[in-house]
C-alpha positions in Angstrom: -11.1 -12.1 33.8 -10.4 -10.9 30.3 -13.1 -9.2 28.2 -13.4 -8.8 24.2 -16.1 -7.0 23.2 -17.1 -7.1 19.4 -19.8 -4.7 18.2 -20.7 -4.9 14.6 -21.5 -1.2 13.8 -17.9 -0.6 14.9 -16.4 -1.0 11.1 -12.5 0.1 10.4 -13.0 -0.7 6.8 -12.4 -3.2 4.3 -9.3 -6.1 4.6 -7.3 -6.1 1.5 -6.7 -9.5 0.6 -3.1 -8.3 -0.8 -1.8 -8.0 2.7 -1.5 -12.1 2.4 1.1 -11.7 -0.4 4.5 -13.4 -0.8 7.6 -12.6 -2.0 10.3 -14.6 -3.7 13.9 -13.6 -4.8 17.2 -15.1 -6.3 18.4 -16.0 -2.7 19.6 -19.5 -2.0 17.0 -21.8 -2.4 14.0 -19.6 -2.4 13.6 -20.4 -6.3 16.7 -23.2 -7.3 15.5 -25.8 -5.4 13.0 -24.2 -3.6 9.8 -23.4 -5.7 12.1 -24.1 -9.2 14.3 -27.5 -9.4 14.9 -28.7 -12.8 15.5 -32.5 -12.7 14.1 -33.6 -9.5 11.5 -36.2 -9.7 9.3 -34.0 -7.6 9.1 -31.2 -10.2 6.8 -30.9 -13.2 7.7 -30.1 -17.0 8.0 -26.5 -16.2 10.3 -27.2 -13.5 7.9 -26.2 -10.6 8.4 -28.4 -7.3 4.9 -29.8 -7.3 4.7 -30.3 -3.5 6.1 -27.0 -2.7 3.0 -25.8 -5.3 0.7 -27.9 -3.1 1.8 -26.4 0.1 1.9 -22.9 -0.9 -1.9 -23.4 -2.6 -3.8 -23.2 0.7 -2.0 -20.2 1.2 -4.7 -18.1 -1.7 -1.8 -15.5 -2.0 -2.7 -12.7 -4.0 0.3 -10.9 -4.7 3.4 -12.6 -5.7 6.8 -10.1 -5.9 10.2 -10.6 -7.0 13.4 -10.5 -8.4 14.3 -8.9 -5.5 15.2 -8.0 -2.8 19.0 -6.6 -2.9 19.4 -9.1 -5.7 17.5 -6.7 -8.4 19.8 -4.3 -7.9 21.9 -6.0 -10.0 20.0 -7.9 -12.2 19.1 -7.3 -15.8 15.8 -8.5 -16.8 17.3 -9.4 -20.4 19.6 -12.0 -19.5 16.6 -14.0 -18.0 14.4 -14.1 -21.4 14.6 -16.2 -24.4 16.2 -19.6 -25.0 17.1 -20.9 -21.6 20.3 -22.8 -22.8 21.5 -19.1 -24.7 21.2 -17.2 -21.0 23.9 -15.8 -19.7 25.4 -17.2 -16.4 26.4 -13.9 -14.5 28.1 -13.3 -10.6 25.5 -12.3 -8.7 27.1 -9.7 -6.3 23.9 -9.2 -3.4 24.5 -12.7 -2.3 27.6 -13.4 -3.0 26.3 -16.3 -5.4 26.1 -17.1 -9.1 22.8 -16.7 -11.4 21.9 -19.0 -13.9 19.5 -17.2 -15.7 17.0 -19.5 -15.6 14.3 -18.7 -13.9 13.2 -15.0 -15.4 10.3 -13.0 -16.6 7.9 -15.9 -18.8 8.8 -18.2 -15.7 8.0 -15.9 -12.9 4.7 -15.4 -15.0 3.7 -18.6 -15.6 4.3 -19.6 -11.9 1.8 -16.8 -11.0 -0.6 -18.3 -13.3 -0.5 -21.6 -12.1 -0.9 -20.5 -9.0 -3.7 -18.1 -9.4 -1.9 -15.0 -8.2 -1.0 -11.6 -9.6 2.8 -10.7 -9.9 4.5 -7.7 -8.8 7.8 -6.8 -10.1 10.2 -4.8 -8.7 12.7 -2.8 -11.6 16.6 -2.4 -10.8 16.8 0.7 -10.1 20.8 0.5 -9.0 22.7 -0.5 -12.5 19.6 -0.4 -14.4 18.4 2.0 -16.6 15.1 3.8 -17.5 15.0 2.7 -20.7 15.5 -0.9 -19.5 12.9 -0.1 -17.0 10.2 0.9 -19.2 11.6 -1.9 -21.6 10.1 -4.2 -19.0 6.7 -2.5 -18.9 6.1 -3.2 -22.5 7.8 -6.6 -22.4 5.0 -7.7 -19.9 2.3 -5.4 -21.2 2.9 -4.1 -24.6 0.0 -4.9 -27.1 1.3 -3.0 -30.4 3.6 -4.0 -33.1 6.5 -2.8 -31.0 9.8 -4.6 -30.5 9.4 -5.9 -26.8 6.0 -6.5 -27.2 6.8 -8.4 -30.4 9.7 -10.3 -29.2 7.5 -11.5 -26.1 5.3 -12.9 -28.8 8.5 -14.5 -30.8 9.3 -16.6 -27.3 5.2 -17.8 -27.3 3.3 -15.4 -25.0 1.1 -13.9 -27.1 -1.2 -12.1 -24.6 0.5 -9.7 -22.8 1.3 -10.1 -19.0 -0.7 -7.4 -17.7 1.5 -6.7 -14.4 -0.2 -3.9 -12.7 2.4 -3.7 -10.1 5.5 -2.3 -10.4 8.5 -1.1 -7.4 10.6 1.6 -8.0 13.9 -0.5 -6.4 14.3 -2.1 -3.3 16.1 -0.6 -0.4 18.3 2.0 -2.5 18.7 3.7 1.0 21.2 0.9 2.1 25.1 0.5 2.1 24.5 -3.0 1.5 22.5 -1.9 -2.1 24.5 -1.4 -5.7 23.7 1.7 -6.7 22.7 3.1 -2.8 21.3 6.4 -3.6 20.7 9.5 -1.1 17.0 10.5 -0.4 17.1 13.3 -2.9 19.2 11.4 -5.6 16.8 8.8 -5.2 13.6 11.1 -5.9 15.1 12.9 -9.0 16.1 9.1 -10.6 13.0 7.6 -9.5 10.4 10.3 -11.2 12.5 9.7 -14.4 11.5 5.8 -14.1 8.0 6.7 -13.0 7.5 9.1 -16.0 8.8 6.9 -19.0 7.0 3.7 -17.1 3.6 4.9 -17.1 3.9 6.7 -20.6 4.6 3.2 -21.9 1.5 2.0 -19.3 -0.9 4.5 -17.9 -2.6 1.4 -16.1 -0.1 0.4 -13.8 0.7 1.5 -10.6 3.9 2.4 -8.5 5.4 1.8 -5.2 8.0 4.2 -4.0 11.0 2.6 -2.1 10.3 3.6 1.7 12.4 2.6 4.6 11.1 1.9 7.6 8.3 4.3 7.8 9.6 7.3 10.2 12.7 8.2 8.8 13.5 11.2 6.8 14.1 9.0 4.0 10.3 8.5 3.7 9.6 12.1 4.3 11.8 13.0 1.3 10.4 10.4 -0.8 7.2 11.1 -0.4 7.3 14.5 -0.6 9.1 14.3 -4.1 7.5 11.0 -5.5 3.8 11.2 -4.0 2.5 12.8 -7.8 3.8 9.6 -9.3 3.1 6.8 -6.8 -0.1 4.8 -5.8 2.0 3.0 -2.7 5.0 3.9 -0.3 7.2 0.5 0.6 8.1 -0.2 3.9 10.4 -3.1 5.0 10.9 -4.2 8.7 12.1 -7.5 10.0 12.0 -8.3 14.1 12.8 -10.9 15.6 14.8 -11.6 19.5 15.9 -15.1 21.2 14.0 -13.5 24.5 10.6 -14.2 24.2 8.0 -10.9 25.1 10.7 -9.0 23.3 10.3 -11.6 20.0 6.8 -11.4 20.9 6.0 -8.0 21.2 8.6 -6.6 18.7 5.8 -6.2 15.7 4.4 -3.5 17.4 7.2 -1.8 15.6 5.1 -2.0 12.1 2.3 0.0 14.0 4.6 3.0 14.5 5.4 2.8 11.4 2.2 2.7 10.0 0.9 5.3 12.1 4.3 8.0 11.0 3.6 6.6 7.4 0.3 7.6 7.6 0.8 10.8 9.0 3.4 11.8 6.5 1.1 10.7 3.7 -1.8 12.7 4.8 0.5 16.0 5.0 1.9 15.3 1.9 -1.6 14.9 -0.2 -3.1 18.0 1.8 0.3 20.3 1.4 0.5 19.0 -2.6 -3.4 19.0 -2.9 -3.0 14.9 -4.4 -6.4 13.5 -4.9 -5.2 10.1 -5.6 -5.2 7.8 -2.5 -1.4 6.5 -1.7 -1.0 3.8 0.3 1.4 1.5 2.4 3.1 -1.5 0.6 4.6 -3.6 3.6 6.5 -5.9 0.9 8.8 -7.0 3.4 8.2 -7.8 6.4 9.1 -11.3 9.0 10.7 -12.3 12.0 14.3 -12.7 11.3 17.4 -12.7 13.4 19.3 -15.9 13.6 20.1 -16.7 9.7 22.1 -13.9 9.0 25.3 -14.6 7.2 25.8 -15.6 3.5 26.5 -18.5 4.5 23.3 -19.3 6.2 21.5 -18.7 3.0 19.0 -17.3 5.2 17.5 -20.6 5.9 15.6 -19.7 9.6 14.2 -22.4 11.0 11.2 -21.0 12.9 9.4 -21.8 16.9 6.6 -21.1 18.3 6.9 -17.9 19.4 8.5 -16.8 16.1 4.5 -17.8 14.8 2.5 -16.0 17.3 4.4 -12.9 15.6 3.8 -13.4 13.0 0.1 -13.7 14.0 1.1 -10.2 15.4 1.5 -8.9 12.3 -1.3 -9.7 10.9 -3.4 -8.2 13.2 -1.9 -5.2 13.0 -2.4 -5.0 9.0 -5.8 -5.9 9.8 -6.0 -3.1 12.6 -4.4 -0.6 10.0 -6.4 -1.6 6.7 -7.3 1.9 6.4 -3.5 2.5 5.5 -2.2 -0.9 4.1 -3.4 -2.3 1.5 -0.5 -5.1 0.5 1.6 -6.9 2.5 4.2 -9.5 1.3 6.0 -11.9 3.8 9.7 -12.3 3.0 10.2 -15.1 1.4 8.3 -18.3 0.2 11.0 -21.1 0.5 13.9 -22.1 2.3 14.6 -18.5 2.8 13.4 -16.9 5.9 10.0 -19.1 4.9 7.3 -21.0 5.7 8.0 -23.9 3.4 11.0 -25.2 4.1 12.4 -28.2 1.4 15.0 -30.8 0.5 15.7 -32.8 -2.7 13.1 -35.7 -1.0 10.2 -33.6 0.0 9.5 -30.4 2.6 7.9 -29.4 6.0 5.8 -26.9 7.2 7.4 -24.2 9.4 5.6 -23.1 12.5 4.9 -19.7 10.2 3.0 -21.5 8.0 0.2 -21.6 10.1 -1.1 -18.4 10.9 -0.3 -17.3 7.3 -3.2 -19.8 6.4 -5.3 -19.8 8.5 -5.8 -15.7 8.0 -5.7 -16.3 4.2 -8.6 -18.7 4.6 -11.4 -17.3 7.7 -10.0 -13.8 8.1 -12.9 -11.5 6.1 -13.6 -8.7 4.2 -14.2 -6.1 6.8 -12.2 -5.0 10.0 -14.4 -4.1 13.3 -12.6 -2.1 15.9 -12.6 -4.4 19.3 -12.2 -3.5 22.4 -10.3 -5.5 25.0 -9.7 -5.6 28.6 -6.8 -7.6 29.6 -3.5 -7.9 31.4 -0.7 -6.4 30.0 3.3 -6.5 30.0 5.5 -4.3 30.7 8.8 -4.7 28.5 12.3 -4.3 30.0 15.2 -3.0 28.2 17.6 -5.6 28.5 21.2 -6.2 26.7 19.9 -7.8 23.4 21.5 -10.9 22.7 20.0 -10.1 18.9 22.0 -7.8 16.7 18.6 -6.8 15.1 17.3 -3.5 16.5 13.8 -3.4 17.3 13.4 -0.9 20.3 9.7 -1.4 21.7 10.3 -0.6 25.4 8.8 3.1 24.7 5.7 1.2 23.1 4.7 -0.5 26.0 2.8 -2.0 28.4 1.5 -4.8 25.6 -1.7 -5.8 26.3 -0.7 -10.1 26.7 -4.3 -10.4 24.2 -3.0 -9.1 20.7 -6.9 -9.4 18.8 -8.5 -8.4 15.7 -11.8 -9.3 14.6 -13.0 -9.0 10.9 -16.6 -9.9 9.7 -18.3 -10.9 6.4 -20.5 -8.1 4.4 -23.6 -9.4 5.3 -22.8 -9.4 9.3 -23.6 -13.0 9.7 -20.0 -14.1 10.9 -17.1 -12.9 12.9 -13.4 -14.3 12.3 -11.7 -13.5 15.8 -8.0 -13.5 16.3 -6.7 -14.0 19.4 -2.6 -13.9 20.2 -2.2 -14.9 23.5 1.6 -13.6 24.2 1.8 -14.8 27.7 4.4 -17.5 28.3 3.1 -18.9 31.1 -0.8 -18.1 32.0 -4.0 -18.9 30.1 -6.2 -16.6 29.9 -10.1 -16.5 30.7 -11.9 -14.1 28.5 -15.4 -13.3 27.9 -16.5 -12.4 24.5 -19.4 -10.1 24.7 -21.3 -9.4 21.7 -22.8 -6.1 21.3 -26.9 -5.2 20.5 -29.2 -8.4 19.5 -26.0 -10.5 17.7 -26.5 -14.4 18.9 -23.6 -16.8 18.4 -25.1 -20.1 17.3 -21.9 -21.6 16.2 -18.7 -21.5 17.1 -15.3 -23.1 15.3 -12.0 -22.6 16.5 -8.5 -23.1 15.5 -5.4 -23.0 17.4 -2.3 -23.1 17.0 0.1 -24.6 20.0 2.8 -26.9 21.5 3.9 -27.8 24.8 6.5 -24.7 24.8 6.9 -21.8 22.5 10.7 -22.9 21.3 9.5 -25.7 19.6 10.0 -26.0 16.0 8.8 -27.9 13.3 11.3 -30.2 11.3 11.7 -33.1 8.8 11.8 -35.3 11.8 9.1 -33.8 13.6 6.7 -31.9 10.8 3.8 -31.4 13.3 5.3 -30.6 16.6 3.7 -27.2 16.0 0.0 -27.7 14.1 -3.2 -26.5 14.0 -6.0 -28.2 16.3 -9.5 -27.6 15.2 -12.2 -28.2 17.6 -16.2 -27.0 18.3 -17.0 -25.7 21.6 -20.4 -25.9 22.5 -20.7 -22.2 23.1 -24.1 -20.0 22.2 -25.5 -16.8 23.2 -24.5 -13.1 23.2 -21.4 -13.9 25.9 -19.3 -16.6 25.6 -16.1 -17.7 27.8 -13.3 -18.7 26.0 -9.9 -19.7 28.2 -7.0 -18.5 25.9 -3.9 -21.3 26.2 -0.5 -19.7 27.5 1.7 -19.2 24.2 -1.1 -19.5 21.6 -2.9 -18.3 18.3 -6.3 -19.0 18.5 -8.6 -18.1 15.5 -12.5 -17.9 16.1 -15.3 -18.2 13.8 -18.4 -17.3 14.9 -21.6 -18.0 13.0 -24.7 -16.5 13.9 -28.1 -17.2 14.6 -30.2 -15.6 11.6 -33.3 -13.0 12.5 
């Protein structure tokens, strides 16, 4: 039998709600017709799709970014400001596609308000300039009697934005990037941004473009850009059509937290940095199947793709000592949870762990300990073009957990990942000292097999079931289903 053992004095630190963030770029129908459809009877004055609003509510994220994504590489944050019928309509060379020009800057910022979350905004660091860089900064926060500032006011935004977040370019490491830069090239262009960008804001705060998190792009970066930067990016997509190695694959974004890590400590002790840096996972999903431009990206997500997701967020939760903001790529239509046409939307199968962490996961991470089976992965021919080695990572335990807990120690969150394709598995949960369970809700996540998918025909194939076992005491026993997420509050009895 399984064991998890949970001890309360066992505290890894505190879970940043920005690791729940989402991300949204000029790509297909993430915004046009995804979260932004002018004309259809479903959106509002603004042009918001008001059921895509309502489904991406219960999500709480805090951290929206955008333009981009390979698509800000291109983009000039001008073109998307003032009267919408005077924007230009440009070719959009990322995605082979054409912008309109209208969605941009006041939109992105009212979305965020109307959705309660903060924006982060990454600059064009491939045919953009500093100065248009640091044009942007006081576009969004300026409060003199300057002319950005001012001509924010003359389109009716008095306030200023207040964007606190701000990327130094996406990906500029990559062939498939305007303007790719070399590791070097990249530093000496990106401390000119940083400089004239916080000159024009002291308050905000930088993320350096990172890679994947072990390469010797990151090392050069952040030992040339760790002065000027409060966050190092990493991006890292997985994803397989063989199950453990779908499954298992987000074990990836712990090696690359760990090397991040690693290379950030060296950096702040060999540089003598007293500010903290770190990680900014802004990208991160399972993806492997919609690949081509013609796809427009649109996944269409199983079972298995959601207990990795659920993968993932246990490792951020594992590692919330090193990151502190996460954002899934994207929101809608595009490699997404939400998933829409022109008469309403489903709920991918991703959806669901994505809330249900958003909503019970808490403020503090407790190290657990668990005894379980495990899985040994072997190297096969991939049948995915994605590269994801994880055979030298292994054997997986098949119980992926992490366990958070409210300030005042009265109630575990447990997360539970059970990666096995075939076998339950019975686990006792053993609480450690005098902790008494009085309560117990769970939620699970599930379907008769893990390649099921969610769809217009079928929106709750894969949904959550909520149920309360009667279990009390200081050890409970808790059969895990084969192929499931099961998330575990436990309330307990007061002293």
């Amino acid at each position: 039998m399984a064991k998890i053992k949970i001890d309360l004095e066992r505290k890894i630190g505190s879970v940043d709600r920005r690791i729940y963030g989402g991300f949204i770029e000029h790509l297909g129908r993430c915004i046009y017709g995804g979260i932004f459809d002018e004309g259809s009877p479903l959106s509002d004055a603004s042009g918001f799709r008001q059921d895509v609003l309502e489904a991406v509510r219960p999500l709480c994220l805090p951290l929206l970014r955008w333009p981009g994504g390979n698509f800000v590489s291109g983009y000039h944050w001008t073109d998307g400001i003032g009267p919408v019928e005077k924007r230009p309509r440009r070719m959009e060379l990322a995605w082979h596609a054409e912008e309109s020009n209208r969605f941009g800057t006041d939109e992105f910022m009212h979305y965020c308000r109307v959705l309660g979350t903060e924006p982060y905004i990454c600059v064009n660091m491939g045919t953009g300039t500093m100065d248009e860089a640091r044009a942007w900064v006081e576009y969004c926060n300026g409060t003199g009697n300057t002319y950005w500032a001012n001509l924010r006011r003359q389109h009716g935004h008095e306030e200023p934005y207040r964007v606190k977040y701000w990327g130094l370019g996406n990906e500029m490491y990559g062939r498939w990037q305007i303007g790719m830069l070399s590791p070097e090239e990249y530093v000496k262009k990106a401390q000119e941004f940083a400089k004239v960008m916080k000159w024009t804001d002291p308050s905000i705060q930088l993320v350096s473009c990172g890679q994947t998190g072990w390469t010797d792009w990151d090392r050069i970066v952040l030992e040339g850009l760790a002065p000027y930067v409060d966050y190092h990016s990493i991006h890292l997509y997985t994803g397989s059509d063989d199950y453990y190695s779908n499954v298992l694959a987000p074990h990836q974004a712990e090696r690359a937290l760990h090397s991040s890590q690693t290379m950030i400590d060296l950096v702040r002790y060999n540089q003598n940095i007293s500010h903290p840096i770190y990680i900014a996972y802004d990208e991160w999903n399972v993806w492997f199947r919609a690949r081509s431009y013609e796809s427009s990206l649109e996944e269409r997500y199983t079972l298995a793709d959601a207990l990795a997701v659920a993968t993932y967020l246990n490792i951020f939760i594992r590692h919330s000592q090193t990151v502190k903001i996460a954002n899934l790529a994207q929101l809608v239509n595009v490699i997404a949870p939400i998933f829409t046409n022109k008469e309403g939307l489903f709920l991918q199968t991703i959806y669901h762990p994505l809330r249900l962490y958003s909503e019970h996961m808490q403020e503090i991470a407790l190290d657990v300990h668990v005894d379980c089976e495990t899985y040994t992965f072997q190297a096969k021919k991939e049948t995915s073009s994605w590269p994801h080695r994880v055979a030298d990572m292994g054997p997986f335990k098949l119980l992926d957990v992490a366990a958070t807990c409210d300030a005042a120690a009265k109630e575990v969150t447990l997360a539970v990942v059970n990666r096995d394709r075939k076998q339950a598995h019975s686990t006792t949960i053993q609480l450690a000292d005098a902790a008494t369970v009085a309560n117990v809700v769970a939620y699970e996540v599930n379907a008769t097999d893990p390649d099921m998918t969610n769809s217009f025909e079928q929106p709750l194939a894969v949904t959550v079931r909520e149920s309360h076992p009667d279990l009390t005491g200081q050890s409970l026993q808790y059969s895990f289903p084969a192929h499931s997420l099961t998330v575990l509050r436990l309330q307990f009895q007061s002293l």
